[in-house]
C-alpha positions in Angstrom: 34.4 19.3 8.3 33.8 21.1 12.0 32.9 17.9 14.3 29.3 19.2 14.6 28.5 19.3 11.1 30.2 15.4 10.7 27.9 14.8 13.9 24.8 15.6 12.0 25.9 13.9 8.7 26.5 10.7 10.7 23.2 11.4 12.1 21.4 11.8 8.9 23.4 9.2 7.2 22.4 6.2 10.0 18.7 7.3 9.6 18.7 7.3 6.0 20.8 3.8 5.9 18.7 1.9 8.2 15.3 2.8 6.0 17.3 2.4 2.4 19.8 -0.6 3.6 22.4 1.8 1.1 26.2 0.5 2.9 24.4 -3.1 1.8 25.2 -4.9 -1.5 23.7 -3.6 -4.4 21.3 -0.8 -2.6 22.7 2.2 -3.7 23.9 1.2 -7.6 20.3 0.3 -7.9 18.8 3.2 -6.5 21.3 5.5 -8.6 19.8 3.7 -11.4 16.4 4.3 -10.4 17.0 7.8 -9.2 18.6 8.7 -12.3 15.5 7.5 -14.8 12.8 8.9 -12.5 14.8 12.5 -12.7 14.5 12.3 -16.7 11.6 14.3 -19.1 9.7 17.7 -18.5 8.0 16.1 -14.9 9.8 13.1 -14.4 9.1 9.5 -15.8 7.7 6.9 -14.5 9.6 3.3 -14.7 9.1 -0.1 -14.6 10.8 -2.3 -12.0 12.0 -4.4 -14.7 13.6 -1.7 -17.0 16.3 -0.2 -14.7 19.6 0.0 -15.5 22.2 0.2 -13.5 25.5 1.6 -15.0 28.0 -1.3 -14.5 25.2 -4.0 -14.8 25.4 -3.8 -18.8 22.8 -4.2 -21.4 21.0 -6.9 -19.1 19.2 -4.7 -17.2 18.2 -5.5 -13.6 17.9 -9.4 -12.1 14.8 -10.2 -10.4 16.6 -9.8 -7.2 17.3 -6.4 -7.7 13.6 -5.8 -8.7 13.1 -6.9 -5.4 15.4 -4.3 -4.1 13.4 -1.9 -5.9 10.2 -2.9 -4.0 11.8 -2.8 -0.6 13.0 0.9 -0.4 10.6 2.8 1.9 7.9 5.2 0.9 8.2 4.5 -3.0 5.3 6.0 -4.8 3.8 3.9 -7.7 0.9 4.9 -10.6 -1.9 2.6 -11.2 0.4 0.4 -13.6 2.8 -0.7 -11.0 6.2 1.5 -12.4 7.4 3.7 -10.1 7.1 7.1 -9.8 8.5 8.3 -6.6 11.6 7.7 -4.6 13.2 10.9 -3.2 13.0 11.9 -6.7 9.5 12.1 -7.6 7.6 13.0 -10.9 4.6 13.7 -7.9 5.0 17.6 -7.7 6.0 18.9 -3.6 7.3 22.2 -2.9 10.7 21.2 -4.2 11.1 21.4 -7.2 14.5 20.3 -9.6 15.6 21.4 -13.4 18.7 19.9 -14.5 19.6 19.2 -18.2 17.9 15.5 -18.8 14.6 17.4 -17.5 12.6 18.5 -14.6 11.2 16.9 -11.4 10.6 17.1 -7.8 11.4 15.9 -4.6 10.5 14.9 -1.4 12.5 17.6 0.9 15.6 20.2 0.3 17.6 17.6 1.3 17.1 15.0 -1.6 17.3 18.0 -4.2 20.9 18.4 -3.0 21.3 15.0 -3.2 20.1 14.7 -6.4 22.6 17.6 -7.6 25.2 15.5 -6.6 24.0 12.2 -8.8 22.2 13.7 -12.1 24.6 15.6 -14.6 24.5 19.1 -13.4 24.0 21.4 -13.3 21.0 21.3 -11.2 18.6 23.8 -10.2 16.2 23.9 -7.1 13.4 26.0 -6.6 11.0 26.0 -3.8 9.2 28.3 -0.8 9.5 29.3 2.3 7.6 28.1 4.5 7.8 31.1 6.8 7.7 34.0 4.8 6.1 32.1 1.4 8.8 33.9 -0.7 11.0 31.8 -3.4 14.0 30.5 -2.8 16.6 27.9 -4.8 20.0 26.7 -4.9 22.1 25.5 -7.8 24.4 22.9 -7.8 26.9 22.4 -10.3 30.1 19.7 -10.5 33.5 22.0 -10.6 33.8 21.1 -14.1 30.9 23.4 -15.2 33.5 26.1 -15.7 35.1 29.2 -13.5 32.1 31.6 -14.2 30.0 29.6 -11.7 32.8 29.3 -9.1 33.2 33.1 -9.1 29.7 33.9 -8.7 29.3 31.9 -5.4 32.5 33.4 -3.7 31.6 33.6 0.2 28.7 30.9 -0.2 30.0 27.4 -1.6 30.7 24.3 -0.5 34.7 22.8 -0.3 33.2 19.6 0.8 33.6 17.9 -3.1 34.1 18.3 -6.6 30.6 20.4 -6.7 29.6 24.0 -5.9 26.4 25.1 -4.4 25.2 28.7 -4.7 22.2 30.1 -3.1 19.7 32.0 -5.4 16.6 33.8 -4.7 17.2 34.8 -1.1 18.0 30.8 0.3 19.4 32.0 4.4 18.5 28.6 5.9 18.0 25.2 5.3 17.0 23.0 8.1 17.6 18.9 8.6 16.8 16.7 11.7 18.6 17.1 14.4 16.8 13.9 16.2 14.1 11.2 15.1 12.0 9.4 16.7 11.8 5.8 16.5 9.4 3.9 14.2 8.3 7.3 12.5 8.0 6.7 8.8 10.5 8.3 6.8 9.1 11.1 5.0 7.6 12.3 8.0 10.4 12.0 10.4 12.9 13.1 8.1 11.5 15.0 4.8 8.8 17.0 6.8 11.8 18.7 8.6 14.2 19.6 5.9 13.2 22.4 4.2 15.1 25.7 2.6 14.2 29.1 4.5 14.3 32.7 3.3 13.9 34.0 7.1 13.3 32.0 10.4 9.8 31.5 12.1 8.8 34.1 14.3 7.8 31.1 16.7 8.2 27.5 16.7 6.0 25.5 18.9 7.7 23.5 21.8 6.0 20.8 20.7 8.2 20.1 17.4 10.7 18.2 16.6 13.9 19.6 17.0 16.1 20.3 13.8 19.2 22.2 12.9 19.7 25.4 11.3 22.5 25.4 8.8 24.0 27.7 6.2 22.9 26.4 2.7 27.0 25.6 1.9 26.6 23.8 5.6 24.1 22.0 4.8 25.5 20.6 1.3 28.5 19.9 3.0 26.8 17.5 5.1 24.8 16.2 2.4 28.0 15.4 0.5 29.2 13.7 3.4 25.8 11.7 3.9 26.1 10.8 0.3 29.3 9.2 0.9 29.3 7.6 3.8 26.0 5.6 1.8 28.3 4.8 -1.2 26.4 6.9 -3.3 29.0 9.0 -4.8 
């Protein structure tokens, strides 16, 4: 990976760590779990603290403590009957929205719909707008597996960064991540607010915002491969 794209994945990564705690204990096998039920049924499902499962855990479900976990990740969204609904994967519909075999969701930014085509069987499918030009754009995201048709079709735009392949669909130029953050900002607005997929550039961007990079999608799911492995999440 060219040093400035590992730059920006550490970046990313560090950002993403500190809010999620991921590189500790249990974090990310519980969130995996989570992720991976919130992602299922036409518009996600909602799910109980208490009904998780995480892959290697068994039949036994999750212990209190990592209910606890489950409580502690930043910026969770939860209905009126305390189960979850919301954490990067969302049943809440945004701009970003993800199709993938077990069902259809959202999430919160471009960012944690590559993510998520990285952890839900694929392949995966994102659609969403652009925010300059208001025109759809999407991306799929598909493990090598998925057969050679796929890998011929995105010749010239996919990602050697894993075992997956990302092609961009429906005019996808640009997708945009952080570049800096600012210190005590809440998550979704310091890192979700900026990430976004792009048929065409602004014609202006106010000084006054924050800064972000431009990246080629296969760029930019190269360093969201990287992120997800440098939290343990692949």
């Amino acid at each position: 990976m060219p040093q400035p794209l590992e730059a920006l994945a550490e970046l990313l990564a560090a950002r993403l760590d500190a809010a999620f705690g991921f590189t500790g204990g249990r974090r990310a096998q519980v969130w995996l779990a989570l992720a991976r039920s919130l992602a299922q049924g036409e518009g996600g499902t909602p799910v109980r603290t208490d009904s998780v499962r995480c892959y290697d855990m068994g039949p036994g479900g999750v212990s209190p403590g990592e209910a606890d976990i489950i409580r502690s990740f930043p910026c969770t969204q939860w209905d009126d009957q305390g189960r979850v609904v919301g954490s990067l994967i969302t049943g809440i519909p945004t701009p970003h929205r993800l199709v993938h075999p077990g069902g259809a969701a959202w999430t919160w930014c471009i960012f944690d719909a590559m993510l998520a085509g990285l952890v839900l069987p694929g392949p995966v499918r994102v659609q969403s707008t652009c925010p300059a030009s208001g025109r759809e754009v999407g991306l799929d995201v598909r493990p090598l597996r998925a057969g050679r048709g796929f890998r011929r079709c995105s010749e010239g735009n996919r990602s050697a960064a894993g075992p997956w392949r990302i092609r961009a669909t429906e005019a996808a130029n640009w997708v945009t991540v952080p570049a800096a953050f600012e210190p005590g900002m809440d998550l979704r607005a310091d890192f979700c607010c900026r990430t976004r997929l792009w048929a065409q550039r602004p014609a202006a961007i106010g000084s006054e915002s924050a800064p972000v990079a431009w990246l080629a999608p296969d760029e930019a799911f190269a360093v969201t491969v990287e992120v997800a492995r440098r939290l343990r999440l692949v």
